[in-house]
C-alpha positions as protocol buffer text, in pm:
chain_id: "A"
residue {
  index: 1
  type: UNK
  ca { x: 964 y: 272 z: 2320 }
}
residue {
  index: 2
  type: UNK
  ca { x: 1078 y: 357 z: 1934 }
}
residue {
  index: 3
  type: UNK
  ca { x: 730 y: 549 z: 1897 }
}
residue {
  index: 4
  type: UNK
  ca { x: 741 y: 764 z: 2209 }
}
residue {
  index: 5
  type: UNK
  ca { x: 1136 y: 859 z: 2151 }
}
residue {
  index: 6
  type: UNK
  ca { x: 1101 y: 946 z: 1834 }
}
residue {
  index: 7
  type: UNK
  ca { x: 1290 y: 681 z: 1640 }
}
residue {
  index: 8
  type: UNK
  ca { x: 1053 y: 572 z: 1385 }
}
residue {
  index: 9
  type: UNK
  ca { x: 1059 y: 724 z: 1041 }
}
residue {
  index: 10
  type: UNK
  ca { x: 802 y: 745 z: 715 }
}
residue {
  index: 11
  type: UNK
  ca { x: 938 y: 631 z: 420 }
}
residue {
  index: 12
  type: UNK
  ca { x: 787 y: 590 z: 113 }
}
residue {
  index: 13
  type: UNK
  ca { x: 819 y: 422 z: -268 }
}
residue {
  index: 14
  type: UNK
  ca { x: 691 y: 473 z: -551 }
}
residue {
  index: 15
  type: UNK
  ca { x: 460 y: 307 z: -793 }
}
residue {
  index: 16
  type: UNK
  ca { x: 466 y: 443 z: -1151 }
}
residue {
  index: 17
  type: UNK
  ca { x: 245 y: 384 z: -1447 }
}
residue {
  index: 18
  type: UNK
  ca { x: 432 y: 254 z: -1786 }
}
residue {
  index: 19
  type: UNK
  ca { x: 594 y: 583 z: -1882 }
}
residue {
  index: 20
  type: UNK
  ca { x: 802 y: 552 z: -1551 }
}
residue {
  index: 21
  type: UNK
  ca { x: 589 y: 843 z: -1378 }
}
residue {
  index: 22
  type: UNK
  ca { x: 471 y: 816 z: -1047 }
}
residue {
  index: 23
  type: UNK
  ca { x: 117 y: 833 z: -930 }
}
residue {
  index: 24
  type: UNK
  ca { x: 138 y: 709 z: -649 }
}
residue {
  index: 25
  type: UNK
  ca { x: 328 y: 615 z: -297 }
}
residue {
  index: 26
  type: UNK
  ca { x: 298 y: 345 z: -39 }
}
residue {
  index: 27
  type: UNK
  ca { x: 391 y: 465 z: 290 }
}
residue {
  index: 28
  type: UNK
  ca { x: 607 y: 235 z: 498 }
}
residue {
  index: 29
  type: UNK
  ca { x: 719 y: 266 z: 820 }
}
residue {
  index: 30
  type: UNK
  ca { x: 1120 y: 200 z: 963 }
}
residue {
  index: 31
  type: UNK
  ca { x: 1275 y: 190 z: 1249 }
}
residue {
  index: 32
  type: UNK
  ca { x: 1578 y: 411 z: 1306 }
}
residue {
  index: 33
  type: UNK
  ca { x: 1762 y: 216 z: 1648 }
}
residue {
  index: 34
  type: UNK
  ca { x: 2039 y: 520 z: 1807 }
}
residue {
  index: 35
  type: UNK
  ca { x: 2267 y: 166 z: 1817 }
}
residue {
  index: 36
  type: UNK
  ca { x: 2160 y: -55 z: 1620 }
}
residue {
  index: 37
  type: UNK
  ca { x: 2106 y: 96 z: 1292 }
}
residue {
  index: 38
  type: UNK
  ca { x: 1810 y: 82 z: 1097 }
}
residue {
  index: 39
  type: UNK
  ca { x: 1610 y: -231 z: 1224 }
}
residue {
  index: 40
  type: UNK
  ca { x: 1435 y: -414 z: 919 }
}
residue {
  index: 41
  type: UNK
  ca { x: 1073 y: -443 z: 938 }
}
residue {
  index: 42
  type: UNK
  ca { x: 1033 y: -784 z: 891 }
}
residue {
  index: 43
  type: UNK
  ca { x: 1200 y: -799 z: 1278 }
}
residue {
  index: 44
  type: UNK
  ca { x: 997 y: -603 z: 1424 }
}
residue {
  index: 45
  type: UNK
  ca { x: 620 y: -570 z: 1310 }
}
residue {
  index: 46
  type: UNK
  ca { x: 576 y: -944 z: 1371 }
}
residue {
  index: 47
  type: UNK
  ca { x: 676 y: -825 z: 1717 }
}
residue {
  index: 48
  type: UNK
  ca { x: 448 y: -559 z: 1719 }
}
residue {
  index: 49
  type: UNK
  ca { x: 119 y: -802 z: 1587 }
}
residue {
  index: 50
  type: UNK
  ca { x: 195 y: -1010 z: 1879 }
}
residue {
  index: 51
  type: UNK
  ca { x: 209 y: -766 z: 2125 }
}
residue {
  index: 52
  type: UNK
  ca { x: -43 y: -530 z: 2012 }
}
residue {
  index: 53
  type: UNK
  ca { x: 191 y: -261 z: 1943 }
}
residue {
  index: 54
  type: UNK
  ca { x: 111 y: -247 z: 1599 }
}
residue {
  index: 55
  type: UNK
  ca { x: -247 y: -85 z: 1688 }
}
residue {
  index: 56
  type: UNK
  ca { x: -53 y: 245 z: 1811 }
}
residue {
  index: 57
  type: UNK
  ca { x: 195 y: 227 z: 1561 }
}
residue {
  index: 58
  type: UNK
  ca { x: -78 y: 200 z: 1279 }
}
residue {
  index: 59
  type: UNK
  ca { x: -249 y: 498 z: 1464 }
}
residue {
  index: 60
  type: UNK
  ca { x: 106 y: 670 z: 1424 }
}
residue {
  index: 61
  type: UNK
  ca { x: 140 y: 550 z: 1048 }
}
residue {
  index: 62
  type: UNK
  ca { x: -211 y: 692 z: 970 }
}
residue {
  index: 63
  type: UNK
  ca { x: -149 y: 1030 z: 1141 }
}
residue {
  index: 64
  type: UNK
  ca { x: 219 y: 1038 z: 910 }
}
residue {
  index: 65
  type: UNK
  ca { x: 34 y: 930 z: 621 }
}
residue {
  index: 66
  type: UNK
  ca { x: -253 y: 1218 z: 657 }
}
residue {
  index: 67
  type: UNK
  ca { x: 54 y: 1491 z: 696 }
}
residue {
  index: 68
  type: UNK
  ca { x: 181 y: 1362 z: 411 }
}
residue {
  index: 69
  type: UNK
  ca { x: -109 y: 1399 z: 197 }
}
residue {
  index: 70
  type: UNK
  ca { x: -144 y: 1762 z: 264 }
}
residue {
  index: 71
  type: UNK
  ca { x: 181 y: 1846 z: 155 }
}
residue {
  index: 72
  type: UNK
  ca { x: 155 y: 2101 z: -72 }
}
residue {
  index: 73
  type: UNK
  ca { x: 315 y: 1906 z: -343 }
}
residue {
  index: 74
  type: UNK
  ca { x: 144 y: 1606 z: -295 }
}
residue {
  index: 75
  type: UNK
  ca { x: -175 y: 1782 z: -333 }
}
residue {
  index: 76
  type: UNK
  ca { x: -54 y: 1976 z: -625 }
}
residue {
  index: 77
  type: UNK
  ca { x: 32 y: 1645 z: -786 }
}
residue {
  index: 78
  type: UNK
  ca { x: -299 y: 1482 z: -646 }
}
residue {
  index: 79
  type: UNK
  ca { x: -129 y: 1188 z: -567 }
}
residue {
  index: 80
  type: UNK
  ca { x: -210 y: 915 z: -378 }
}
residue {
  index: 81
  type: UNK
  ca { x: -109 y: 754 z: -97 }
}
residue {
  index: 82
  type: UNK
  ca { x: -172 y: 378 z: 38 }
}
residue {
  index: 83
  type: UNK
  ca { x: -85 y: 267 z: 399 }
}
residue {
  index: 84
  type: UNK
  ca { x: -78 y: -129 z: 535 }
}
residue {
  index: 85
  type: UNK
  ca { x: -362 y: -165 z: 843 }
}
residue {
  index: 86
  type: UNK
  ca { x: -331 y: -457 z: 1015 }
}
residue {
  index: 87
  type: UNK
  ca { x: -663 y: -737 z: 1100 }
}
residue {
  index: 88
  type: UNK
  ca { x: -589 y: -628 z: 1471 }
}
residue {
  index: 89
  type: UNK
  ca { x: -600 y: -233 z: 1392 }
}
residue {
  index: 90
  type: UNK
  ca { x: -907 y: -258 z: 1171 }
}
residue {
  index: 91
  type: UNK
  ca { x: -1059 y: -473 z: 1426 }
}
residue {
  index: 92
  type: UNK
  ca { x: -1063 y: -238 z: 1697 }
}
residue {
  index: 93
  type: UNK
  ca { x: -1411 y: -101 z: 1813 }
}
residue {
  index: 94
  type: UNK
  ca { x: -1365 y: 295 z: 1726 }
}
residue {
  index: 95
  type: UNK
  ca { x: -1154 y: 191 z: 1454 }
}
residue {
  index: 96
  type: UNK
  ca { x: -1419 y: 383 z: 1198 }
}
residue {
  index: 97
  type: UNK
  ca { x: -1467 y: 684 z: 1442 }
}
residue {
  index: 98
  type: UNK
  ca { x: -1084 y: 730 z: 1521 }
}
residue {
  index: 99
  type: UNK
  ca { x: -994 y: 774 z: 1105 }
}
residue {
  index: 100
  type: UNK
  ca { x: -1281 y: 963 z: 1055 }
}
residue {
  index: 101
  type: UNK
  ca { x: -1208 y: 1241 z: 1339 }
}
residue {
  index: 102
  type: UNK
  ca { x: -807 y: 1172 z: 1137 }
}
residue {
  index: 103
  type: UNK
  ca { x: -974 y: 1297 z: 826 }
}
residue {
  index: 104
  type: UNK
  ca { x: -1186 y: 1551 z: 958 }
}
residue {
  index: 105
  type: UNK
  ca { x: -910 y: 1736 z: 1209 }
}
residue {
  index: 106
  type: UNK
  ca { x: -602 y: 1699 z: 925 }
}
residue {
  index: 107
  type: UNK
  ca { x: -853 y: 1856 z: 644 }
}
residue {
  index: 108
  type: UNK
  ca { x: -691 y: 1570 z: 391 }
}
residue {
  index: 109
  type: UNK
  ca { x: -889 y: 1460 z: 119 }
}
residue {
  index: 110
  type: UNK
  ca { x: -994 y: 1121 z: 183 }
}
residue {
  index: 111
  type: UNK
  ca { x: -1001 y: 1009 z: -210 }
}
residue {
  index: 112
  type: UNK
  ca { x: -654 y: 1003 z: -233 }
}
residue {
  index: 113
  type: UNK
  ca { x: -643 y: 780 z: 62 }
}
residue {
  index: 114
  type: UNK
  ca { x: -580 y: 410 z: -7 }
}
residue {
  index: 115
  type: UNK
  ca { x: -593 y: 158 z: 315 }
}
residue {
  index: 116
  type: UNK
  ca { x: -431 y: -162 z: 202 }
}
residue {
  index: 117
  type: UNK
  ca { x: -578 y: -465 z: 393 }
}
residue {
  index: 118
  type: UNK
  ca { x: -507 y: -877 z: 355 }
}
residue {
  index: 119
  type: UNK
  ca { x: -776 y: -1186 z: 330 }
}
residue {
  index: 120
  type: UNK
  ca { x: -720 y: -1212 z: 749 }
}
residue {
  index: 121
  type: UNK
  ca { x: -944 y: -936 z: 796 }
}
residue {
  index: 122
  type: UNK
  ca { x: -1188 y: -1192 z: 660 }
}
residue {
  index: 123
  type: UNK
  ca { x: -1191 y: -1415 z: 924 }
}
residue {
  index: 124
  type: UNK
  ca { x: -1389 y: -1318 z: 1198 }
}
residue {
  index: 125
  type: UNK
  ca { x: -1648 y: -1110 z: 1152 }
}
residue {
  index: 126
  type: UNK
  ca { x: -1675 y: -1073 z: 818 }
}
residue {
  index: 127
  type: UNK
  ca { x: -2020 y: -867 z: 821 }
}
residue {
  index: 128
  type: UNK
  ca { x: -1897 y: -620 z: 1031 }
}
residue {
  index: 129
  type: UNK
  ca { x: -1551 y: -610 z: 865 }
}
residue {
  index: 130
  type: UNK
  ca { x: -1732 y: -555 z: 517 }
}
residue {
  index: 131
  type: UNK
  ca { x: -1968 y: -291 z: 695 }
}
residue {
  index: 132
  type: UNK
  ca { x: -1692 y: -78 z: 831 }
}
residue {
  index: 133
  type: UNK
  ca { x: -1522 y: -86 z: 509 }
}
residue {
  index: 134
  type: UNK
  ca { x: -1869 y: 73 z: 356 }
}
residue {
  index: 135
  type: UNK
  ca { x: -1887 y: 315 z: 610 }
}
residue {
  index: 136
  type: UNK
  ca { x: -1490 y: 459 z: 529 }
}
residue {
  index: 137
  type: UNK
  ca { x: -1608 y: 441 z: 162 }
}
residue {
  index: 138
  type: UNK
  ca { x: -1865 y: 705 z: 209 }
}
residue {
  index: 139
  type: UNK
  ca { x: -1575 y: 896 z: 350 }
}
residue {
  index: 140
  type: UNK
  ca { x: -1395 y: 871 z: 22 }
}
residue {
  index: 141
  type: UNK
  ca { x: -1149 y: 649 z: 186 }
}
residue {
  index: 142
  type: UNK
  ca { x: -1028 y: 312 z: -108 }
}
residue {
  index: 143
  type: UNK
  ca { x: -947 y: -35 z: 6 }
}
residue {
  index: 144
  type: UNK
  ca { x: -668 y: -232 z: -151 }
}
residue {
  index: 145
  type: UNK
  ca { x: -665 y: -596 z: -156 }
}
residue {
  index: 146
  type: UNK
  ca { x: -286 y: -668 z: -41 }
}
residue {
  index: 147
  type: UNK
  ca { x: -104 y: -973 z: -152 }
}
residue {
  index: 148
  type: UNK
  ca { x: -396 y: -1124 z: -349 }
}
residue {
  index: 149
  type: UNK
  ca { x: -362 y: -1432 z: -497 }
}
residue {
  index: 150
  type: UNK
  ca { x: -161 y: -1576 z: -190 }
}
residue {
  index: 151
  type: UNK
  ca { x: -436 y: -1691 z: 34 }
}
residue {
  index: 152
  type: UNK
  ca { x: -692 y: -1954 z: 40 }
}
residue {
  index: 153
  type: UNK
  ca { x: -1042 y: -1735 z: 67 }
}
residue {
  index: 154
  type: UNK
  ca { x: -1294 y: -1847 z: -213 }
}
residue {
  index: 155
  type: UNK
  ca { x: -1232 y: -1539 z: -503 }
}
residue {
  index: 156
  type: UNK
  ca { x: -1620 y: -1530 z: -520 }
}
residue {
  index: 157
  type: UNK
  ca { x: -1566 y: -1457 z: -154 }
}
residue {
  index: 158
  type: UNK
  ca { x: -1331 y: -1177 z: -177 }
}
residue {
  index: 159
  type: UNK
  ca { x: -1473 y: -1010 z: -435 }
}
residue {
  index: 160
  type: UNK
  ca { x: -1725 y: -936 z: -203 }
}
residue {
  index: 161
  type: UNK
  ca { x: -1541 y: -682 z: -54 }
}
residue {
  index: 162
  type: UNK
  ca { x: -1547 y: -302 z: -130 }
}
residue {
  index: 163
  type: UNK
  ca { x: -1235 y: -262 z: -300 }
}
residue {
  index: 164
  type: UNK
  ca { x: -1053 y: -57 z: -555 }
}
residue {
  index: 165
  type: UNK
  ca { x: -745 y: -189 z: -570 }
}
residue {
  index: 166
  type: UNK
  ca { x: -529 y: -540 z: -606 }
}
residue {
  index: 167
  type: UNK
  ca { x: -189 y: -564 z: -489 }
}
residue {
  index: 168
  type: UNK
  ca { x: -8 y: -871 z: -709 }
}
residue {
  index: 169
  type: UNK
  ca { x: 238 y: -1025 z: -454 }
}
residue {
  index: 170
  type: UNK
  ca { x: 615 y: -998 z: -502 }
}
residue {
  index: 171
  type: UNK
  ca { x: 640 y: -1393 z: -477 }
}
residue {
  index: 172
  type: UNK
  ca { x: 397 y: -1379 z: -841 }
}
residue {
  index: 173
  type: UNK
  ca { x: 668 y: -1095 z: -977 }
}
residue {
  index: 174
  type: UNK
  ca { x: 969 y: -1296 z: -898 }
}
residue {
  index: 175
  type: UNK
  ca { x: 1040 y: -1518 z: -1134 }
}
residue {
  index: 176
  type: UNK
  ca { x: 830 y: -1395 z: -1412 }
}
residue {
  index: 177
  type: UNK
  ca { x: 809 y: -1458 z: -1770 }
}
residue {
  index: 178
  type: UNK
  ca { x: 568 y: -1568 z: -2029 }
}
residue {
  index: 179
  type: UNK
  ca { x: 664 y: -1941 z: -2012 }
}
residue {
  index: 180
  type: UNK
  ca { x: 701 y: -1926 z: -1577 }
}
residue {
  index: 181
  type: UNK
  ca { x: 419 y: -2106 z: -1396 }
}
residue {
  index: 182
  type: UNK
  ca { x: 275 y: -1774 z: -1235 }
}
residue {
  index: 183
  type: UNK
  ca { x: 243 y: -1621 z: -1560 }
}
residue {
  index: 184
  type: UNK
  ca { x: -135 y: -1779 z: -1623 }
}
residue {
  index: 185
  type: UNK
  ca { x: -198 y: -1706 z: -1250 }
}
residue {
  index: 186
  type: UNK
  ca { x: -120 y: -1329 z: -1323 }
}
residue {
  index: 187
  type: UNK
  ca { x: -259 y: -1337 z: -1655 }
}
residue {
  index: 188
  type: UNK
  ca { x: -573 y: -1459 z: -1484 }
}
residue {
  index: 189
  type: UNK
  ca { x: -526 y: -1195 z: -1171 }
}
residue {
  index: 190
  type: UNK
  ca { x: -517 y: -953 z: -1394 }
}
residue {
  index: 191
  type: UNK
  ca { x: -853 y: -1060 z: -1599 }
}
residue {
  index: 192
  type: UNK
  ca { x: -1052 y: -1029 z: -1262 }
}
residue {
  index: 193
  type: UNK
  ca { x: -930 y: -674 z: -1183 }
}
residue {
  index: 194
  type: UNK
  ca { x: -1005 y: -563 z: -1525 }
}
residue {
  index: 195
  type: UNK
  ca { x: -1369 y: -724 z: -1521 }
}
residue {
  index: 196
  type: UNK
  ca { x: -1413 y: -521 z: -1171 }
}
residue {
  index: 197
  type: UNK
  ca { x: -1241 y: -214 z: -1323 }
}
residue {
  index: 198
  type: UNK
  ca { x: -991 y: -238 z: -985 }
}
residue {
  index: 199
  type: UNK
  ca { x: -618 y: -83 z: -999 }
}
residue {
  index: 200
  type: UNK
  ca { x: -340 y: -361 z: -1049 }
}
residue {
  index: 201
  type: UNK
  ca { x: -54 y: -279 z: -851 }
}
residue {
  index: 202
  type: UNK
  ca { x: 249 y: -544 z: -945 }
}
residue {
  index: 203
  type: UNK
  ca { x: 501 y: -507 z: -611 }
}
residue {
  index: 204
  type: UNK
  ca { x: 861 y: -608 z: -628 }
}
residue {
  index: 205
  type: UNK
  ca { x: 960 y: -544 z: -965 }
}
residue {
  index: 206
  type: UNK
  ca { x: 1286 y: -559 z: -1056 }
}
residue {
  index: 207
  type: UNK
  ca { x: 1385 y: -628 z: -1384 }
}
residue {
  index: 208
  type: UNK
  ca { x: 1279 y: -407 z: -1681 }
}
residue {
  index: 209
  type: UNK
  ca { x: 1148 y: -748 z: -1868 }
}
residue {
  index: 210
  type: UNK
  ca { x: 923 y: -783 z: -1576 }
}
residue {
  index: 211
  type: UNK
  ca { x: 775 y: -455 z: -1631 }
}
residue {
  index: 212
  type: UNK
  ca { x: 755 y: -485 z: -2000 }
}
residue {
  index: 213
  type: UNK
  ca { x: 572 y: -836 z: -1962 }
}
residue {
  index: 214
  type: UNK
  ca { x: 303 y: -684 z: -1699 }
}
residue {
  index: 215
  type: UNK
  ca { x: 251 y: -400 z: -1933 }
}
residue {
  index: 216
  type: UNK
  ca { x: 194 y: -581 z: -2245 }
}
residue {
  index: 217
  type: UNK
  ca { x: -86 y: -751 z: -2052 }
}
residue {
  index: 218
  type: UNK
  ca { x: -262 y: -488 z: -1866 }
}
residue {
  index: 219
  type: UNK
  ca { x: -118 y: -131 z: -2030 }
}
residue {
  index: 220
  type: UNK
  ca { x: -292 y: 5 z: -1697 }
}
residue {
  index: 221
  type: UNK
  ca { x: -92 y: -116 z: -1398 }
}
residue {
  index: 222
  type: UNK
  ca { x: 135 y: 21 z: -1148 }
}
residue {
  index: 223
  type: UNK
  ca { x: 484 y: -153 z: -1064 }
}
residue {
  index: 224
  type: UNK
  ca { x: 657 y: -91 z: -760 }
}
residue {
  index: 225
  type: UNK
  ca { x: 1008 y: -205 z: -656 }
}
residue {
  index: 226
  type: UNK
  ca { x: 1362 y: -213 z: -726 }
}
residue {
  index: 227
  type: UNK
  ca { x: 1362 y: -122 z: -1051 }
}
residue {
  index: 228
  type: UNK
  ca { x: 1225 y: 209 z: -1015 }
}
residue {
  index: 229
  type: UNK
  ca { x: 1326 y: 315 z: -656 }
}
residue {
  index: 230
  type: UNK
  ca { x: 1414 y: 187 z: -323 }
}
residue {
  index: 231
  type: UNK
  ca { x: 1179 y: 307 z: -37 }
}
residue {
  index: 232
  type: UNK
  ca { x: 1277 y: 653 z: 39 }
}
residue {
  index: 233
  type: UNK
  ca { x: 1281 y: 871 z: 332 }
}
residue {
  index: 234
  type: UNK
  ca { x: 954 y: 1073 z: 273 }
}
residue {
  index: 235
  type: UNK
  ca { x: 1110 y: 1383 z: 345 }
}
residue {
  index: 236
  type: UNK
  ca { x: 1343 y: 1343 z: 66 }
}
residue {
  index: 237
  type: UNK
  ca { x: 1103 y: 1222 z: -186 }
}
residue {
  index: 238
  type: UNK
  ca { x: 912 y: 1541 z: -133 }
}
residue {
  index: 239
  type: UNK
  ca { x: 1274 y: 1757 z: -185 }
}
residue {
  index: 240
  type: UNK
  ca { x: 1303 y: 1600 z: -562 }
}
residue {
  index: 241
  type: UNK
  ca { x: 1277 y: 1880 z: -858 }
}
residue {
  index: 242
  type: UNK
  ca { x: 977 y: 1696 z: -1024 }
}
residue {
  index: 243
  type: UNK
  ca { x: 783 y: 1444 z: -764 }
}
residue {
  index: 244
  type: UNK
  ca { x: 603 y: 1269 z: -1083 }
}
residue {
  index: 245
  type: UNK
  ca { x: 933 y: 1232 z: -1371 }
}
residue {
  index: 246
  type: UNK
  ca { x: 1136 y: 971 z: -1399 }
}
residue {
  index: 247
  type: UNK
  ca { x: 1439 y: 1233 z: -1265 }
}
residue {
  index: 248
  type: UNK
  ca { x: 1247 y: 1225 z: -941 }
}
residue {
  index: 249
  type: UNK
  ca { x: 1315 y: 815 z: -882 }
}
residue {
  index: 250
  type: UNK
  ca { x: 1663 y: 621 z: -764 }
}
residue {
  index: 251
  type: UNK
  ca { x: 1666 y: 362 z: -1016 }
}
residue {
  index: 252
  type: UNK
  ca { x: 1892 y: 101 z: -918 }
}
């Protein structure tokens, strides 16, 4: 009902590099109820992956995210932009064949496209899972490895995968510091991206100490969180005087 009437909205936020500009946006999804406010997604996507609502509403998130891609800023800026697909969405049949008549009717260029995907994807059918990731490849399409570190797959297993990208959980970010018990587990994180050459991206940072910390150890990553912006209406992002300075976050 929210997607045919209208009430869902793109948002985005930001992930910058360590001199606080921003290369790149993860497209979110929120639900704007005409009574009830704006719903929190953590109520209702669960409800969605249960119901199978969440294959529509990925097709709807993938649509937004193309639209916003060819933006004439964002292309200007060649940024990139990374969207959540759920096990259930990338399991559907014309799943390949539905993005790549997305890519080819939108004109977007696929490069800048970044699908971020979890360790369920990896349990059923893994052949076919890691062949339809192959195929978007040769469309240009990346693959980001969302919340790694928090599930039980062998690493020798994942790294299987055609991937560009890790996403370091928020619940690694949390309470870090160089004595906290997740700092060898990140340090360690970290040391596999590097030795695959993939992008770190460190998600829920909050505190500037956090950032410092995660930058000392790989000068290359990407934070996103609080500390740098909330997630934004997309439409206002795009209305900021300079998309990639620090003028153009909401630090908080």
């Amino acid at each position: 009902m929210a997607l045919q009437e209208g009430q869902l909205q793109l948002f985005v936020q930001p992930q910058v590099d360590m001199m606080g500009r921003v290369v790149s946006v993860e497209a979110l999804v929120r639900w704007q109820h005409p009574l009830n406010g704006m719903i929190d997604p953590t109520e209702f996507i669960p409800v969605a992956e249960d119901t199978g609502l969440v294959v529509p509403l990925g097709d709807w998130m993938l649509e937004q995210t193309c639209q916003l891609l060819n933006d004439p800023r964002m292309q200007q800026g060649g940024y990139r932009v990374s969207v959540n697909v759920s096990a259930l969405q990338f399991q559907q049949a014309g799943f390949v064949r539905k993005l790549q008549e997305l890519i080819q009717r939108t004109g977007v260029d696929a490069s800048r496209l970044t699908l971020e995907v979890t360790e369920s994807l990896l349990l059923q059918e893994v052949e076919q899972t890691i062949q339809k990731m192959v195929s978007l490849r040769a469309l240009g399409v990346h693959f980001a490895l969302d919340d790694f570190g928090t599930g039980y797959s062998s690493l020798a297993y994942l790294m299987r995968l055609p991937i560009q990208e890790i996403k370091l959980d928020q619940t690694f970010i949390h309470d870090l510091t160089p004595q906290s018990h997740g700092a060898v587990l990140v340090e360690a994180l970290l040391m596999v991206a590097k030795g695959r050459a993939l992008r770190v991206v460190a998600e829920g940072v909050e505190h500037k100490a956090q950032a410092q910390l995660l930058q000392a150890w790989e000068p290359g990553i990407l934070c996103q969180g609080y500390l740098f912006s909330r997630p934004l209406p997309a439409s206002e992002w795009l209305q900021a005087p300079d998309l990639s300075g620090p003028q153009a976050l909401r630090t908080w």
